[in-house]
Each structure stands twice: as structure tokens, then as C-alpha cells.
N, CA, C and O of each residue as an XYZ file, in Angstrom:
336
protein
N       3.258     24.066    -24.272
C       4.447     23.356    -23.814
C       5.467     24.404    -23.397
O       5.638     25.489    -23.952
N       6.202     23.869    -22.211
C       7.144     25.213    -21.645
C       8.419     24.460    -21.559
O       8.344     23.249    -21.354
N       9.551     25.010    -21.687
C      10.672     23.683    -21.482
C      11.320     24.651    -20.215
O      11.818     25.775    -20.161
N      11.060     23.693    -19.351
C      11.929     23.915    -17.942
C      13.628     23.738    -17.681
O      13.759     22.514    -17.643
N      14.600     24.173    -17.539
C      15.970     23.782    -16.947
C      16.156     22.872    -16.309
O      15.989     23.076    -15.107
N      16.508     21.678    -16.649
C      16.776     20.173    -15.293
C      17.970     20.334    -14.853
O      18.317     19.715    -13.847
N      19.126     21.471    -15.717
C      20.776     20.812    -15.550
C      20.909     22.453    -16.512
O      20.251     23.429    -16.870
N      22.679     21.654    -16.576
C      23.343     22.498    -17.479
C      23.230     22.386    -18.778
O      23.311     21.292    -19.337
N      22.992     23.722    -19.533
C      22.242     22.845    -21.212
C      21.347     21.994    -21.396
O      20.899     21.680    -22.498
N      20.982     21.512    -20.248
C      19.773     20.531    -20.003
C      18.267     21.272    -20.151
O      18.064     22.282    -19.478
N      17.153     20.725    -21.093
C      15.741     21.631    -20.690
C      14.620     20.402    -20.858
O      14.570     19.788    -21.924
N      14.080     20.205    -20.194
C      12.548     19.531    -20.132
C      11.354     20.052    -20.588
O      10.849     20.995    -19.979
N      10.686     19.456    -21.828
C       9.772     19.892    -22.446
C       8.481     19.842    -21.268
O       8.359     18.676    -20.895
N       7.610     20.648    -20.662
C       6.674     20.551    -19.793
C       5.183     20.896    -20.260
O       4.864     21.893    -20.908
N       4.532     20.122    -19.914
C       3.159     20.412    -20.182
C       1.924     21.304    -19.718
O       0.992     20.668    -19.225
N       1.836     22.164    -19.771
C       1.164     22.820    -18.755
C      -0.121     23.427    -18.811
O      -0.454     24.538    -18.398
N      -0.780     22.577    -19.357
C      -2.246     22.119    -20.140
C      -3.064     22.213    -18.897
O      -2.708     21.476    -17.977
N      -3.849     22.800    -18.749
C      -4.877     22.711    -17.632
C      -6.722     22.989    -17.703
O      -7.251     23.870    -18.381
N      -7.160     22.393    -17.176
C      -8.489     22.798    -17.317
C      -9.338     23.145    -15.566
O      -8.973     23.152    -14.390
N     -10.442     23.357    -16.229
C     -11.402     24.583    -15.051
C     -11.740     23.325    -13.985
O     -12.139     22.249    -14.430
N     -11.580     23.508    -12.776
C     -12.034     22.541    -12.158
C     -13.382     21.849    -11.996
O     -13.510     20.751    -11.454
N     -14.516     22.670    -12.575
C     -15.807     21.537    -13.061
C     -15.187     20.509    -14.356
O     -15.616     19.357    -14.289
N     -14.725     20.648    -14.917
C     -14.333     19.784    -16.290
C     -13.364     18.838    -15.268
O     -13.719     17.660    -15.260
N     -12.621     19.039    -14.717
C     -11.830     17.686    -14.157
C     -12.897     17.120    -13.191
O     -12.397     16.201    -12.542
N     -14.279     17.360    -12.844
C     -14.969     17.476    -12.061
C     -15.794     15.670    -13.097
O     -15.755     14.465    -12.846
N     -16.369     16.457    -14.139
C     -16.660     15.615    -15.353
C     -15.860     14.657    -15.901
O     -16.333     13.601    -16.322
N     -14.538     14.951    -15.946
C     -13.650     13.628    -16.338
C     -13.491     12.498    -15.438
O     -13.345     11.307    -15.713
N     -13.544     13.057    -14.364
C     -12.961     12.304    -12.835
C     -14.503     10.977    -12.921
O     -14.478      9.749    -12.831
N     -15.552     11.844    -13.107
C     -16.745     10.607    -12.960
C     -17.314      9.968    -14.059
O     -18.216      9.159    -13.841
N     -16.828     10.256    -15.584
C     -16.503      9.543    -16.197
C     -15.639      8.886    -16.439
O     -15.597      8.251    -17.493
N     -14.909      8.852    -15.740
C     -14.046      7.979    -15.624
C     -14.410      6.649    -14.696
O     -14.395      5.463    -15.023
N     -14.783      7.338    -13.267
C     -15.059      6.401    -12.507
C     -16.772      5.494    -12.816
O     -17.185      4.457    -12.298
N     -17.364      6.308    -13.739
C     -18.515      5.313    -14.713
C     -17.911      3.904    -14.895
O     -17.998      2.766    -14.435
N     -16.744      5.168    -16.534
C     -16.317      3.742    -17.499
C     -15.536      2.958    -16.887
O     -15.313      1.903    -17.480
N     -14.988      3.118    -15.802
C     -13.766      2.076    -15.315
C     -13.879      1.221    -14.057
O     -13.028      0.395    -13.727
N     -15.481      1.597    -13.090
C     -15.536      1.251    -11.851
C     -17.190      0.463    -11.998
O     -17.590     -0.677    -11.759
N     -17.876      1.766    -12.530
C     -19.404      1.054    -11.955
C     -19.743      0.309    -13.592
O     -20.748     -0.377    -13.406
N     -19.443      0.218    -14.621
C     -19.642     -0.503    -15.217
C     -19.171     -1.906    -15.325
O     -19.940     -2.855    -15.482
N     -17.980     -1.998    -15.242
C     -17.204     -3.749    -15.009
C     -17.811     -3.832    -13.612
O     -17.763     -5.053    -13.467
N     -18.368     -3.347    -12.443
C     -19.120     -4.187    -11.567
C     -20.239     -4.526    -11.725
O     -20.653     -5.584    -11.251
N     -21.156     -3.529    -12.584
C     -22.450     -4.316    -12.744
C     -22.225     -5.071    -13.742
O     -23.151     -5.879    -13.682
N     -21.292     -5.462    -15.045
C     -20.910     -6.351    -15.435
C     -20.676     -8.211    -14.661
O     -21.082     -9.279    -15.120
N     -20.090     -8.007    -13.723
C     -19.595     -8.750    -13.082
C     -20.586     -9.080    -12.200
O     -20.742    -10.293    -12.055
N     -21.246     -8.415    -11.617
C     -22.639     -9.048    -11.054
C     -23.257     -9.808    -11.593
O     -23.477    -10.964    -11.231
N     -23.751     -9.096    -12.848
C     -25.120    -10.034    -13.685
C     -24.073    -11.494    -13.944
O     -24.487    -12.573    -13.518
N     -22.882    -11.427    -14.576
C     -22.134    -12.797    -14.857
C     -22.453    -13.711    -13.326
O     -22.632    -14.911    -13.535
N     -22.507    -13.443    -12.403
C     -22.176    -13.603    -11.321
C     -23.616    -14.266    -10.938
O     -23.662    -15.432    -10.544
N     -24.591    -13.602    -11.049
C     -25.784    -13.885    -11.043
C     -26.123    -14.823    -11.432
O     -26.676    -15.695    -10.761
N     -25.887    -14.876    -12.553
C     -26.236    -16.094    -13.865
C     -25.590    -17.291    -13.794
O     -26.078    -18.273    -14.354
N     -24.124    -17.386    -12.929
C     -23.974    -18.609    -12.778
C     -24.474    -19.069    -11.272
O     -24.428    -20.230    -10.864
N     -24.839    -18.216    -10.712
C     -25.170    -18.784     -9.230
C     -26.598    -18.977     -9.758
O     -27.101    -19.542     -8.787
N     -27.679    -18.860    -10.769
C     -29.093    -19.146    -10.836
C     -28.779    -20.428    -11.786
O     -29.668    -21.277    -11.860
N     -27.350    -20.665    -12.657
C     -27.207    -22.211    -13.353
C     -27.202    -23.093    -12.226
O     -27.893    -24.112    -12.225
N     -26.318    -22.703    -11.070
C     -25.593    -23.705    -10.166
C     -27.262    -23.890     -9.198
O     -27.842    -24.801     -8.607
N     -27.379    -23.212     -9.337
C     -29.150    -23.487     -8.305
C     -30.059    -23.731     -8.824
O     -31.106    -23.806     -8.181
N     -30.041    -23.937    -10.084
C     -31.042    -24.592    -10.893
C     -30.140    -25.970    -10.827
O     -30.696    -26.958    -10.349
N     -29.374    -26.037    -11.080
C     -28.950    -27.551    -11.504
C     -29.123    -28.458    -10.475
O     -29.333    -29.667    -10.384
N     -28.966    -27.461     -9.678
C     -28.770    -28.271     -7.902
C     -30.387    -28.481     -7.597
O     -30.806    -29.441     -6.950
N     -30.908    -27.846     -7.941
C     -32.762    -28.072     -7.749
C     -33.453    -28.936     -8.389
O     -34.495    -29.457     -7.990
N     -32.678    -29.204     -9.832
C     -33.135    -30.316    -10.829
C     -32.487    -31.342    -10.237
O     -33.181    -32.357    -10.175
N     -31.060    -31.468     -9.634
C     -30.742    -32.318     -9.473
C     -31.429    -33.347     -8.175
O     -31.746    -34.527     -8.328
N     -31.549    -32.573     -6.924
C     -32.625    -33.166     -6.510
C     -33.834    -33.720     -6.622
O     -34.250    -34.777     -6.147
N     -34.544    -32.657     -7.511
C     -35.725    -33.260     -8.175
C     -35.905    -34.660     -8.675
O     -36.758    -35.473     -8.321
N     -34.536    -34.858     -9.947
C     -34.707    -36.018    -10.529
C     -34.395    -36.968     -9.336
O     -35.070    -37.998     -9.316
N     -33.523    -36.803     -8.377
C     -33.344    -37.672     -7.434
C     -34.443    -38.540     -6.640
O     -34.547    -39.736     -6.365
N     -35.436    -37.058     -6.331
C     -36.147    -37.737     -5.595
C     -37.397    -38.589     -6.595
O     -37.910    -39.553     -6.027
N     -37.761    -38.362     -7.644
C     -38.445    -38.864     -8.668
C     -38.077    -40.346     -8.501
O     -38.817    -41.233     -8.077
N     -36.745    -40.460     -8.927
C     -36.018    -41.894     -9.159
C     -36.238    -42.540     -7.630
O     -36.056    -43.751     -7.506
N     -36.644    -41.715     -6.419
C     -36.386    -43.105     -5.337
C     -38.346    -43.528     -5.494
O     -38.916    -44.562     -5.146
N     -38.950    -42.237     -6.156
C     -40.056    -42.694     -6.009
C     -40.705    -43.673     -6.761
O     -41.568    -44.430     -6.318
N     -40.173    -43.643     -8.191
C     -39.996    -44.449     -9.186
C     -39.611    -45.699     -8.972
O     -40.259    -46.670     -9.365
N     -38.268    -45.786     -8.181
C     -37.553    -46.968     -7.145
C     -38.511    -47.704     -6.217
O     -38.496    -48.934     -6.273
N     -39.378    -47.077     -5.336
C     -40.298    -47.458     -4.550
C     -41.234    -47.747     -5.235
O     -41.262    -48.947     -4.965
N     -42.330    -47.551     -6.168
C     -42.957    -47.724     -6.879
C     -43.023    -48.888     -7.665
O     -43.958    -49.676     -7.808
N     -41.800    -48.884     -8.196
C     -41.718    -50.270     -8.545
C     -41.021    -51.255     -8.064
O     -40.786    -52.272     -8.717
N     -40.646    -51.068     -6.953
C     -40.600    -52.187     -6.134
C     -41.482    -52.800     -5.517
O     -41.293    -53.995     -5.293
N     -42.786    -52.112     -5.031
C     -43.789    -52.143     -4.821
C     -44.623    -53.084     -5.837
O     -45.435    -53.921     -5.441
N     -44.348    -52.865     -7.080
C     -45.433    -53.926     -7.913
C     -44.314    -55.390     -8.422
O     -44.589    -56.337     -9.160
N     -43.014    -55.066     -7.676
C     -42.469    -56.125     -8.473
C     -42.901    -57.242     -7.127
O     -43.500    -58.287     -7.379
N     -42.560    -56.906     -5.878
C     -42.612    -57.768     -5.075
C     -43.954    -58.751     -5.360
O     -44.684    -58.540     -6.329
N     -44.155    -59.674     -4.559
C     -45.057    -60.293     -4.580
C     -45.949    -60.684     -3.367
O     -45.683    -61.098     -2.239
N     -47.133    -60.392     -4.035
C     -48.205    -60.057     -2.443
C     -48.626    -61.390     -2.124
O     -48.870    -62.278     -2.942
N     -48.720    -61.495     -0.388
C     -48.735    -63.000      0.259
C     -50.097    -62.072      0.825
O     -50.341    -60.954      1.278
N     -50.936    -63.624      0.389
C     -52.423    -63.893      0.932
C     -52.445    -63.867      2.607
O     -53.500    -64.054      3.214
């Protein structure tokens, strides 16, 4: 710590801590790991998973749909009554 002059009687405690530029080299992309590419592949897979609920549901949901008109037809088919 160095204390710099801002004024009159005035001094600012300064920091003047430094490291080798491979080590800020190493911080810089751990950083951009923990703070960038992890919450996106986070956010993908979430992302994923509800677009494979919403497309499953939507695939079942047709499914049962079309079941029920066949089901619908089907038995309409045996309810009617057959002319000779």
C-alpha cells in the first residue's frame, strides 16, 4: 500500500498490488469459465428440457386426440344401425 497526495494534508491509501501477466492471463479465463460459459450451458440444458416437456406434451397431446376421433369413429360405427 502507497498513500498518494490528493490535496493539502490530504493522502490516498493506494494499492499497488500487481501480478505477472500470465496469472492475469489465468484469472481473466477463470473468470470468464465461472461467470460466462457455465450459467450458459446451465441455461441451455434448462432450456432444453422445457422445450422436450412442451414437445412431448404437444405430441401426446395430439396423439390422445387423434385416438379419441378414432375411438369417436369407431364407435359410432357400431352404434349406428345397419339397413339391409
Amino acid at each position: 500500500i502507497k498513500r498518494k497526495p490528493v490535496g493539502e494534508n490530504e493522502f490516498m491509501d493506494v494499492c499497488n498490488f500487481r501480478l505477472a501477466r500470465s496469472s492475469y492471463v489465468v484469472l481473466y479465463m477463470i473468470d470468464l469459465i465461472v461467470f460466462y460459459v457455465i450459467p450458459l450451458i446451465i441455461a441451455t440444458v434448462l432450456y432444453l428440457l422445457i422445450w422436450r416437456i412442451l414437445y412431448l406434451s404437444r405430441a401426446m397431446r395430439k396423439k390422445r386426440q387423434l385416438k379419441g376421433e378414432k375411438i369417436a369413429k369407431e364407435a359410432s360405427g357400431f352404434t349406428s344401425p345397419s339397413k339391409p
